[in-house]
C-alpha positions, 0 to 999 in steps of 0.5 A: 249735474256736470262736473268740470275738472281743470287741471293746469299744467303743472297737474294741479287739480284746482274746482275753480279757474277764477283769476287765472290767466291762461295765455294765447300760445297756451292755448289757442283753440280757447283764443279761436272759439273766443275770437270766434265768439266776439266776431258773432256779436249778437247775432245769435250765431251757433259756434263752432271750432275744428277738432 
């Protein structure tokens, strides 16, 4: 089993992101895998974002 830590930028140490909002200028290697991801639609496409 994988565990995931989040922690947000005040350092809180939280087990679930559930109802957080984390803005695109906070973090926009997100936005791009996610903009990335929509653009695929349903074609089944492996995603990949830049180091």
């Amino acid at each position: 089993m994988v565990t995931i830590k989040h922690i947000l930028k005040d350092g809180t140490q939280i087990d679930d992101i559930a109802g957080k909002v984390i803005k695109a200028d906070q973090f926009p290697v997100l936005y791009e895998a996610i903009n990335r991801i929509n653009k695929a639609g349903d074609a089944n496409e492996t995603i990949s974002t830049s180091d």
